[in-house]
C-alpha positions in Angstrom: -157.8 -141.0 -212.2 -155.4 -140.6 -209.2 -157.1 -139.7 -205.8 -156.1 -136.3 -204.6 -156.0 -135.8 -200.9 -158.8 -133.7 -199.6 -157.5 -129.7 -198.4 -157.1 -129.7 -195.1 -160.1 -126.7 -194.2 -158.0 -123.8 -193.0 -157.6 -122.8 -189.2 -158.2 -119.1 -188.2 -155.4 -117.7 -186.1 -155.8 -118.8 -182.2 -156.6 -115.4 -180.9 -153.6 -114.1 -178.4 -153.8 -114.2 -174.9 -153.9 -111.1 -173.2 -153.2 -110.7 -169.0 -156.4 -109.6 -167.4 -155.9 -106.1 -165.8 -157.8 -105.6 -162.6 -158.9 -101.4 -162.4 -160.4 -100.0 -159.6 -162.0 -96.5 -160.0 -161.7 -94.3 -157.0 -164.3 -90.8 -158.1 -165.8 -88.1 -156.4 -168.0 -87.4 -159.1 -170.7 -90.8 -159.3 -171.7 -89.7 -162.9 -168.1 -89.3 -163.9 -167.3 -92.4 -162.4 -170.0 -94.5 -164.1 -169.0 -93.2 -167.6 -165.1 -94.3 -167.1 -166.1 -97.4 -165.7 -168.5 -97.8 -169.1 -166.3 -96.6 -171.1 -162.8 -98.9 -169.7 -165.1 -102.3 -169.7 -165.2 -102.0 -173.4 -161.7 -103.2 -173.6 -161.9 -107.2 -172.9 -158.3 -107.1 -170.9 -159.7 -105.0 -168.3 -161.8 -105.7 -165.6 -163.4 -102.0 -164.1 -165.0 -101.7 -160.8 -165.6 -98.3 -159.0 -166.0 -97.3 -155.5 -166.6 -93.7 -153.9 -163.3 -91.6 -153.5 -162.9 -92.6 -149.9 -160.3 -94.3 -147.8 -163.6 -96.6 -146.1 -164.6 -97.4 -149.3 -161.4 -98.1 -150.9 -159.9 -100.3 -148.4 -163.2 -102.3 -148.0 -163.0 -103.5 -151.9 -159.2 -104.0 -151.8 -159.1 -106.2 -149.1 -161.5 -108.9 -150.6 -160.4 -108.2 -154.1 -157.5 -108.1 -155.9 -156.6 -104.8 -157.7 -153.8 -103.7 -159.9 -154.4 -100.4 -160.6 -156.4 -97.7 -158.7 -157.6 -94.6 -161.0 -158.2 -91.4 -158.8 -160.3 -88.9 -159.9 -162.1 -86.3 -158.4 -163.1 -82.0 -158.7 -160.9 -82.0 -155.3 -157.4 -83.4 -156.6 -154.9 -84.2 -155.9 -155.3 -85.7 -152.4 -151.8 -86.7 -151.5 -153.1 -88.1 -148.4 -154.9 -90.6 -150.6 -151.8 -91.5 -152.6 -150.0 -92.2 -149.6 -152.2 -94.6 -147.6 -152.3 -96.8 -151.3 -148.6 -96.7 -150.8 -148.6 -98.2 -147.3 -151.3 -100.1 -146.9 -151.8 -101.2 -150.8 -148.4 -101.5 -152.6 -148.8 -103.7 -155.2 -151.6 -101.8 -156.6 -150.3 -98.8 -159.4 -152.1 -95.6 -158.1 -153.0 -93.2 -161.3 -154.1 -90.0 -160.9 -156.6 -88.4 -163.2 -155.9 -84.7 -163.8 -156.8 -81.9 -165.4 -153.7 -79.7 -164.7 -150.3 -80.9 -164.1 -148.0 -77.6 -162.2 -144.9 -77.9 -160.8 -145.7 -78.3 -157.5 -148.0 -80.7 -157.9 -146.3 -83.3 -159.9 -143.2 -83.7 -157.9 -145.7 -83.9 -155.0 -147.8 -86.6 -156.3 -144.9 -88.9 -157.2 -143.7 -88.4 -153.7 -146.4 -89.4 -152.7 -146.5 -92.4 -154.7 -148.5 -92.2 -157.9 -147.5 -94.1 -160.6 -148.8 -92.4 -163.7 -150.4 -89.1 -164.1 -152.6 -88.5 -167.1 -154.4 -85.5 -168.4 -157.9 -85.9 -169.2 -157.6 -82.4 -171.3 -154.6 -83.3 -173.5 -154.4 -86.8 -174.2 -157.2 -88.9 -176.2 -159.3 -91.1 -174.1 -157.5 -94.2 -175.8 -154.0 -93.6 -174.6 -156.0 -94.3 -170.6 -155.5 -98.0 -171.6 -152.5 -97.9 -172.6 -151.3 -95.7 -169.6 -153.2 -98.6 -167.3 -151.3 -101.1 -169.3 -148.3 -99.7 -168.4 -148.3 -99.0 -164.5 -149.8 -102.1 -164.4 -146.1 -104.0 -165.6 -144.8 -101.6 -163.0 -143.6 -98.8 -165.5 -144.0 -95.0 -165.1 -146.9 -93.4 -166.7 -145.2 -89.8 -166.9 -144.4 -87.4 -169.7 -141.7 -84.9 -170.6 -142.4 -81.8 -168.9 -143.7 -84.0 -165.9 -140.3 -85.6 -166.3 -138.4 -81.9 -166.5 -140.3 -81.6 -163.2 -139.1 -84.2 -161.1 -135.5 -84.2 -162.3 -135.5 -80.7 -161.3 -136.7 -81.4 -157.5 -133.6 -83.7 -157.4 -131.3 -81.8 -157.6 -132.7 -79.4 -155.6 -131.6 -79.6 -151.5 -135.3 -80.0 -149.4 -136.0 -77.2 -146.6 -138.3 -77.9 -143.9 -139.5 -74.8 -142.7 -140.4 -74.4 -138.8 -142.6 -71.7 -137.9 -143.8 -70.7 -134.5 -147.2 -70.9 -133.0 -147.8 -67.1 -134.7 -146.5 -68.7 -138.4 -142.9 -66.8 -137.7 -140.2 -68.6 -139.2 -137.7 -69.8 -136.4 -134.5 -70.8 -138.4 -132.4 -69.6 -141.7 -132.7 -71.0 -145.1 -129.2 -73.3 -144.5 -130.5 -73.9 -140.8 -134.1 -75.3 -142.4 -132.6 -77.3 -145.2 -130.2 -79.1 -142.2 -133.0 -79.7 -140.9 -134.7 -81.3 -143.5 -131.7 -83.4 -144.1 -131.7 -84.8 -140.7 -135.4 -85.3 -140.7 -134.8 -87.6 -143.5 -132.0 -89.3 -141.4 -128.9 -88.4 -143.0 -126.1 -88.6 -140.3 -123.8 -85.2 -140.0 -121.4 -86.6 -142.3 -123.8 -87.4 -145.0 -125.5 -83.7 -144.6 -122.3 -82.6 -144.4 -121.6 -84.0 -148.1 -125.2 -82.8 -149.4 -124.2 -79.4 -148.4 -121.0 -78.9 -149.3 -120.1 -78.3 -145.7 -117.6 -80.0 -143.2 -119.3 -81.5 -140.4 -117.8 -79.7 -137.7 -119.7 -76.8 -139.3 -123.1 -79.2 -139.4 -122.6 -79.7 -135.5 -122.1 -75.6 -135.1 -125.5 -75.6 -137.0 -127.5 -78.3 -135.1 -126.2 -76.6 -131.5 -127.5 -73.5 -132.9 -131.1 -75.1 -134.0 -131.6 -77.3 -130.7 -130.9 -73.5 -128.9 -133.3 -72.0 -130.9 -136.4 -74.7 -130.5 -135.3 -75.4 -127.2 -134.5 -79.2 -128.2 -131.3 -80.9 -127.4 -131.1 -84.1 -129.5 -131.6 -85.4 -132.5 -134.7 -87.5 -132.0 -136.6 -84.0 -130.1 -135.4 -82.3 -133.8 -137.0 -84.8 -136.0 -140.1 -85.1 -133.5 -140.1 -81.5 -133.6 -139.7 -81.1 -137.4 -142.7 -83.4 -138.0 -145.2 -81.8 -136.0 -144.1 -77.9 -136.6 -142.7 -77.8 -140.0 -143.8 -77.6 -143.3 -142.2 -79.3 -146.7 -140.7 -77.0 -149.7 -138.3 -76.9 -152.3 -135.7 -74.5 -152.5 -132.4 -73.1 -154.6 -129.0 -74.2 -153.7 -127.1 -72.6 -151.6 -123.1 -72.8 -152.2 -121.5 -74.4 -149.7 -120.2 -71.8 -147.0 -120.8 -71.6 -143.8 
């Protein structure tokens, strides 16, 4: 009888290795807070802690710990001011913010303010959180159509900064606030010249007529000025006459 070589017992697949994702929950609400946290640690790829929704707390944890992405949630959102401090002090953490409503105004603010992902609790299954985590967390955008239609939109739009006087009394036209803006965001006249549609002779008739009217005379005293006094906004586009 020929010997037959004994089967070899058959391996199971090695498992694949998946990237540990460091989440940091940032809530208002503690009972909220511990439920996410409960329900995220299910999923072995993510490792879920959870502080209170406060810039003391939050910089306490991330400065001993490493965190790739910070979940903000809370009955007072969105806090901009929040999103913005992650941005300087924290940016290689992926800030999400967890919303229930997602207007106009408040989209294309939050991404200026440096949120990476929006997700709505209301209309997307619980689920689709990991894979939104996942996501910001390679450094993609967590963000969907309309939210997209949003943004786009604010684009293409020119910025005003409107400055008001003590009494709330706008001081300057709609052309005058959006050169305004411009320079605030340190544009030189030529290039607010080419935003506008204007020549930049007419962009120095407009800034003589601004520093006259705030009672400024350089550049520096308007962007000083336009920080302290005036107040953010989109608006329509104006053709390009003077």
């Amino acid at each position: 009888m020929n010997a037959r070589p004994l089967a070899k017992p058959s391996q199971a697949p090695r498992p694949i290795a998946t990237e540990t994702i460091q989440v940091l929950i940032a809530d208002s609400s503690p009972i909220q807070s511990q439920l996410l946290t409960r329900a995220l640690r299910a999923r072995r790829e993510l490792r879920v802690s959870a502080v209170a929704l406060e810039a003391a707390a939050l910089h306490g944890f991330m400065q001993s710990n490493q965190v790739d992405v910070v979940l903000i949630a809370g009955s007072n959102l969105p806090d901009l001011s929040m999103l913005r401090w992650l941005r300087v002090s924290y940016p290689k953490a992926a800030p999400v913010l967890l919303i229930e409503r997602d207007d106009r105004e408040m989209v294309v603010n939050a991404f200026r303010a440096g949120a990476k992902g929006l997700f709505l609790f209301n209309h997307v299954p619980f689920r689709t959180l990991c894979k939104c985590i996942t996501c910001v967390s390679q450094g993609q955008i967590w963000i969907n159509s309309q939210q997209m239609r949003y943004v786009l939109s604010a684009l293409s739009e020119v910025p005003t900064l409107r400055v008001v006087s003590a009494s709330g009394r706008s001081l300057l036209t709609p052309r005058e606030e959006q050169v305004v803006a411009l320079v605030a965001d340190g544009l030189s006249n030529r290039g607010v010249a080419g935003e506008l549609g204007l020549s930049e002779h007419t962009i120095k008739k407009y800034l003589l007529r601004i520093f006259d009217k705030l009672g400024i005379s350089t550049r520096v005293e308007l962007v000083l000025y336009a920080f302290s006094h005036g107040e953010n906004r989109p608006a329509e586009w104006m053709p390009g006459s003077a």
